[in-house]
C-alpha positions as CSV (number, residue, x, y, z in Angstrom):
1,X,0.0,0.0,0.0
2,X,1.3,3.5,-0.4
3,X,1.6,6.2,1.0
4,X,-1.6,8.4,2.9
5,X,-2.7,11.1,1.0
6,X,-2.7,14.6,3.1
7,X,-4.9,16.4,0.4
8,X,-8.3,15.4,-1.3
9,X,-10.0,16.5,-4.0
10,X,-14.0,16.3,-4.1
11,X,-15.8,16.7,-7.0
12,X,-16.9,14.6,-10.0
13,X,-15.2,11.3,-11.4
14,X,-13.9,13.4,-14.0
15,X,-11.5,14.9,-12.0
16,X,-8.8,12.4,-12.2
17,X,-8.9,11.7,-15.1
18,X,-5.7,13.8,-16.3
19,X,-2.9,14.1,-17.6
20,X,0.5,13.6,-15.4
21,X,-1.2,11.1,-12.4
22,X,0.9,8.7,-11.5
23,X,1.1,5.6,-9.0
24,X,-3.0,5.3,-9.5
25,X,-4.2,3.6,-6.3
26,X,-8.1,2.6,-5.7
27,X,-8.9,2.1,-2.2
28,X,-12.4,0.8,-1.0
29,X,-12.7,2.1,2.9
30,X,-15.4,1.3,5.2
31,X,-16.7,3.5,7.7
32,X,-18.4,3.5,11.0
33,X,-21.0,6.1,9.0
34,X,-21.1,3.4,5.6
35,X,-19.7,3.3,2.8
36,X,-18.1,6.6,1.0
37,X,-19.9,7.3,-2.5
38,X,-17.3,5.8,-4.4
39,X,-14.0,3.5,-3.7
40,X,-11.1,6.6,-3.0
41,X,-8.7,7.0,-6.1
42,X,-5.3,8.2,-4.7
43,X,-2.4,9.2,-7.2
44,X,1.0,11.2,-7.4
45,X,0.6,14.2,-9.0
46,X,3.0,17.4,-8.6
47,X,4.7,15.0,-6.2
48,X,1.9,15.1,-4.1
49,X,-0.1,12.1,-3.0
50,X,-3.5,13.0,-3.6
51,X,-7.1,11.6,-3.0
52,X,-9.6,11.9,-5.2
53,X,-13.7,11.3,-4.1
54,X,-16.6,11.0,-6.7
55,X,-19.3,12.9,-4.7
56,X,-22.5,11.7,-6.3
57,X,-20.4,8.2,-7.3
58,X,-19.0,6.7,-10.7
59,X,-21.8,8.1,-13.2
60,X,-23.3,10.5,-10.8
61,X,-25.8,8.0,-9.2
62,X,-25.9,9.6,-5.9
63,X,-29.1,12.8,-5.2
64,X,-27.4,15.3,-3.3
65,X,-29.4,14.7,-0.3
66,X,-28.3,10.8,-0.4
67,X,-24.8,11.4,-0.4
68,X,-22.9,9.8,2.4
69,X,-21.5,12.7,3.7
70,X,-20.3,11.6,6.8
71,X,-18.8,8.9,5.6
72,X,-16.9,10.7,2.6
73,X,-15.1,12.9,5.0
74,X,-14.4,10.1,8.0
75,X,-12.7,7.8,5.2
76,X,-10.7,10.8,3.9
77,X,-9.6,11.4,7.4
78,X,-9.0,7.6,8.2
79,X,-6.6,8.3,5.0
80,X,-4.6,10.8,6.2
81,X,-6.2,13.9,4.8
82,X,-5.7,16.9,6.3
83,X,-7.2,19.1,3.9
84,X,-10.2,19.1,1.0
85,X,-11.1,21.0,-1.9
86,X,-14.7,20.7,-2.9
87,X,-15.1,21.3,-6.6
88,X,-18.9,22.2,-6.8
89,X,-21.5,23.6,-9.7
90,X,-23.2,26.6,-8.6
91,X,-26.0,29.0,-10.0
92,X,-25.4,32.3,-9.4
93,X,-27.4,35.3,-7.5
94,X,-26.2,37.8,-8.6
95,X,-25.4,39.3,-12.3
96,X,-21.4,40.2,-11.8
97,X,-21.1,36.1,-10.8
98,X,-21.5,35.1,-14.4
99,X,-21.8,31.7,-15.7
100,X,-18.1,30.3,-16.3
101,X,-16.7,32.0,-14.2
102,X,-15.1,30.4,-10.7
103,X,-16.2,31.6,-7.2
104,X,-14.1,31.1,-3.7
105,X,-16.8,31.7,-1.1
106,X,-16.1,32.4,2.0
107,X,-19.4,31.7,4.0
108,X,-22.4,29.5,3.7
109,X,-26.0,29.5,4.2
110,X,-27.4,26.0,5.0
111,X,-30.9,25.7,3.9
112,X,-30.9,21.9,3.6
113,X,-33.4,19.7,5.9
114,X,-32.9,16.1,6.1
115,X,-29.5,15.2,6.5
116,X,-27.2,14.4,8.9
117,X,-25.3,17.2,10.1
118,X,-22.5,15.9,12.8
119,X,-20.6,12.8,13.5
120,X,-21.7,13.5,17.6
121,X,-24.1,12.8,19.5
122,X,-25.0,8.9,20.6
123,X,-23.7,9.8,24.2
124,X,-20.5,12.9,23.1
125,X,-21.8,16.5,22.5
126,X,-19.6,18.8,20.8
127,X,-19.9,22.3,19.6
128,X,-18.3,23.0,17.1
129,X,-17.5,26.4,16.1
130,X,-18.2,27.3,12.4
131,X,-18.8,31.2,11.8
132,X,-16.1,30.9,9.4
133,X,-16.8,27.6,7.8
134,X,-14.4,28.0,4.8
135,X,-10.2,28.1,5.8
136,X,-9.2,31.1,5.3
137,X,-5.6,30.1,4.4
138,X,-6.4,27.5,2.0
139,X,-9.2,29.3,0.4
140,X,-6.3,31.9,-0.4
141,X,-4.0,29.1,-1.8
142,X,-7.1,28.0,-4.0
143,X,-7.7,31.4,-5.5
144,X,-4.5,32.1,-6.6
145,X,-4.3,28.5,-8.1
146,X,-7.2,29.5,-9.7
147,X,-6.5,32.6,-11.2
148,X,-3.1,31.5,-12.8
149,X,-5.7,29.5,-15.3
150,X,-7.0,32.7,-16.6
151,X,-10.1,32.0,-15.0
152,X,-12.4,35.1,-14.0
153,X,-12.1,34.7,-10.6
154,X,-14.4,36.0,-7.8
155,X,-13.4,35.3,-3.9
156,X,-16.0,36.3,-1.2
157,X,-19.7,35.6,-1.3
158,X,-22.7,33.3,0.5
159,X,-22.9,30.1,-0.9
160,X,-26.8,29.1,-0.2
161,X,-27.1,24.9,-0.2
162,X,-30.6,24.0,-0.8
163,X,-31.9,20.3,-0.2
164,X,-32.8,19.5,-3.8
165,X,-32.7,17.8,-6.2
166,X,-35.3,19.7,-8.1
167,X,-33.9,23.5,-9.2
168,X,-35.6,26.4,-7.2
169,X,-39.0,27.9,-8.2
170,X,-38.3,32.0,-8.9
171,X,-39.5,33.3,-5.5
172,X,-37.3,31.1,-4.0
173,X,-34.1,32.2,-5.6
174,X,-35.5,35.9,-5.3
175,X,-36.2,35.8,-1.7
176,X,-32.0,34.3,-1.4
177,X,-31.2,37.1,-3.8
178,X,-32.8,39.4,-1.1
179,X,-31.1,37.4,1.8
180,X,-27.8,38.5,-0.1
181,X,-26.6,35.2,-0.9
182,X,-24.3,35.2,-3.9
183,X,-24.1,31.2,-5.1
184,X,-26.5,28.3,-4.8
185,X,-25.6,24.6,-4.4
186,X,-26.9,21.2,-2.8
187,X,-23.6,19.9,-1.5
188,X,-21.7,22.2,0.6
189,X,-23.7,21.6,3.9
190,X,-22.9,19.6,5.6
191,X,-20.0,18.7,4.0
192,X,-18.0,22.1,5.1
193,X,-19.1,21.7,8.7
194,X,-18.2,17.5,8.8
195,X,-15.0,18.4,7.7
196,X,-14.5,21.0,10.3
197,X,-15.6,18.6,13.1
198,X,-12.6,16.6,11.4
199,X,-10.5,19.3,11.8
200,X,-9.7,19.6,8.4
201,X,-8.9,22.4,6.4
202,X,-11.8,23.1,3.8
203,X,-11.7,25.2,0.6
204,X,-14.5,25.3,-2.2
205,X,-13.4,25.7,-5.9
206,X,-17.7,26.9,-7.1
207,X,-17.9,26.8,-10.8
208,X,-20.7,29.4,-11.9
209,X,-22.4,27.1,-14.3
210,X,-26.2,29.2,-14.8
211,X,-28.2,32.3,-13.3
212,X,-31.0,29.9,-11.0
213,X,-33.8,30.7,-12.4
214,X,-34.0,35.1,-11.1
215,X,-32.8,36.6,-14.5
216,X,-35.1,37.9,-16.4
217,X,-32.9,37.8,-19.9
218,X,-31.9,34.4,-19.3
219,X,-32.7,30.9,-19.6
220,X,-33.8,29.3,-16.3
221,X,-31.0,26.5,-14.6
222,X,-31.1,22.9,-16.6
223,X,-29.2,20.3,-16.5
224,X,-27.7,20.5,-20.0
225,X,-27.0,24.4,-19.1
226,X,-24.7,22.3,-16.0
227,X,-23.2,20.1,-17.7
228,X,-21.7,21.9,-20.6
229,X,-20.8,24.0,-18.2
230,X,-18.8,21.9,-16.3
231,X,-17.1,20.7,-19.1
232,X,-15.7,23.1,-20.6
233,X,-14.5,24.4,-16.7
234,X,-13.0,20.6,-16.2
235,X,-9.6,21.5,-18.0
236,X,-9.5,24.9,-15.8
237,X,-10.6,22.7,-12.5
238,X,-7.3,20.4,-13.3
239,X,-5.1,23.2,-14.4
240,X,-6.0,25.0,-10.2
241,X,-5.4,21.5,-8.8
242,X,-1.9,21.4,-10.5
243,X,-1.0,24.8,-10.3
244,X,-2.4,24.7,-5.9
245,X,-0.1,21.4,-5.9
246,X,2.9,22.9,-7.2
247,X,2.9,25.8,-4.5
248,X,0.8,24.3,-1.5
249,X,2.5,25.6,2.0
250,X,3.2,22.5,3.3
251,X,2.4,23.7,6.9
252,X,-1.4,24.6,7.8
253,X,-1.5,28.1,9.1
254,X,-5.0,28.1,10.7
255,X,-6.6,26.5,13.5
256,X,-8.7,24.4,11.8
257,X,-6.3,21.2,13.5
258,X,-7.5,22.3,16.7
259,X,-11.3,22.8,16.1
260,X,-12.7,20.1,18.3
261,X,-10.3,21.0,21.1
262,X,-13.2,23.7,22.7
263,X,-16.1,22.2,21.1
264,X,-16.2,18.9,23.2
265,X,-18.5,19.1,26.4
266,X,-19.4,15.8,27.7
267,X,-17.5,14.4,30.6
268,X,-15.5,11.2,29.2
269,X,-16.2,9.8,31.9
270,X,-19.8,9.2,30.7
271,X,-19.1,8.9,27.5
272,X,-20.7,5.0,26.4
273,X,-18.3,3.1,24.9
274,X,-19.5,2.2,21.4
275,X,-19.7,6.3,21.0
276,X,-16.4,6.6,22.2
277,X,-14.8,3.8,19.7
278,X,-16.7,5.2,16.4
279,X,-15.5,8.5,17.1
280,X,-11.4,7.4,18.3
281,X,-10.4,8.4,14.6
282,X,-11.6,11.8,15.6
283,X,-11.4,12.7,19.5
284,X,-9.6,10.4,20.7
285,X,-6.5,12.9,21.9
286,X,-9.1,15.0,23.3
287,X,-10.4,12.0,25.8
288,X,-7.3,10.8,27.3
């Protein structure tokens, strides 16, 4: 087996699919929370070990209130990973975010209802602290990977994660406009706030594929409108992985390592012992 990767990239199975990876690797992990969506392909690439996650699974099987989030983030972190980059669609709210173009955000909105939003409870209570749910630090590393492709770039905005699948109707995505949300989505909660409790750093690469369905001059979201989107944003998507790999600060300037260190409130002493083995992978220095 080789080497743990320290950096993972989720997004679609495309992804990986490029040029230059090396030492291909594809590693079925198993989970306390399940199965991930997809068995974990890890490769060299800039002489980085990297991981790379199918969100939705091979051929995009997977609605986005289905996917196994807690399990896609504990595998990553059973593998080493310290830090993730989601690569996401997005429609935008607002008429400088243009389709094509690449958003950084640097907050979210969740709006989502029916999934599971922590790997605690069970008998361990933690609070963990997300005003800033995006890292900073590796958010910055991520735009300026980004904008070395020639990509318009745009860092800074609410990123809005409905429940989905279906689209929004228009007084939905007029009443976010008027929230002052800037991109909408169905997978960054709870992804964002999982890998936080996993004390992982967590960046989000947004590609602006449509306007939702609030513009009056344009054609409402489909998926069509996505995908061609996406696809002609893939190249760009592995040009930022290669160009963040090729100048990614080794060390993790943030606190995101220590997140769960003033989040945890239960007593160990109390804590039952099935609860306290599931979540060893992830507290366990904290319940000596």
């Amino acid at each position: 087996m080789t080497d743990n990767a320290s950096i993972a990239i989720i997004g679609g199975s495309g992804l990986y699919h490029m040029p230059g990876l090396q030492d291909v690797e594809e590693r079925a992990v198993d989970t306390p929370f399940g199965r991930p969506s997809a068995p974990i392909v890890t490769g060299l690439l800039e002489n980085t070990r990297v991981a790379f996650l199918a969100r939705h699974g091979i051929g995009h099987h997977i609605a986005p209130g289905e996917v196994p989030y807690r399990a896609n983030i504990y595998a990553l972190k059973s593998l080493g990973v310290a830090r993730v980059i989601s690569i996401s669609a997005c429609g935008s709210l607002r008429e400088d975010y243009a389709p094509g173009h690449i958003v950084i955000p640097d907050n979210i909105f969740d709006h989502t209802k029916n999934r599971a939003r922590s790997f605690f409870g069970d008998g361990l209570v933690a609070h963990i602290g997300v005003a800033d749910p995006f890292c900073d630090n590796l958010s910055d590393q991520v735009e300026a990977a980004v904008r070395k492709t020639g990509a318009t770039t745009h860092r800074g905005g609410s990123f809005i994660t409905i429940e989905g699948p279906r689209f929004s109707t228009k007084a939905e995505s007029n009443v976010f406009r008027a929230w002052g949300m800037s991109i909408i989505g169905m997978t960054a909660a709870p992804e964002a706030f999982l890998a936080r409790e996993a004390e992982m750093c967590y960046a989000t690469m947004a590609h602006v594929t449509d306007y939702d369905v609030w513009h009056k001059s344009e054609s409402p979201v489909t998926v069509e409108m996505v995908i061609q989107t996406l696809n002609r944003n893939t190249q760009k998507a592995q040009e930022a992985i290669r160009n963040l790999l090729r100048e990614l600060n080794p060390k993790r300037d943030c606190a995101c390592g220590e997140a769960l260190s003033t989040a945890l409130i239960t007593d160990p002493k109390v804590i039952p012992d099935e609860t306290r083995k599931r979540l060893d992978l992830l507290a366990q220095k904290y319940l000596k």
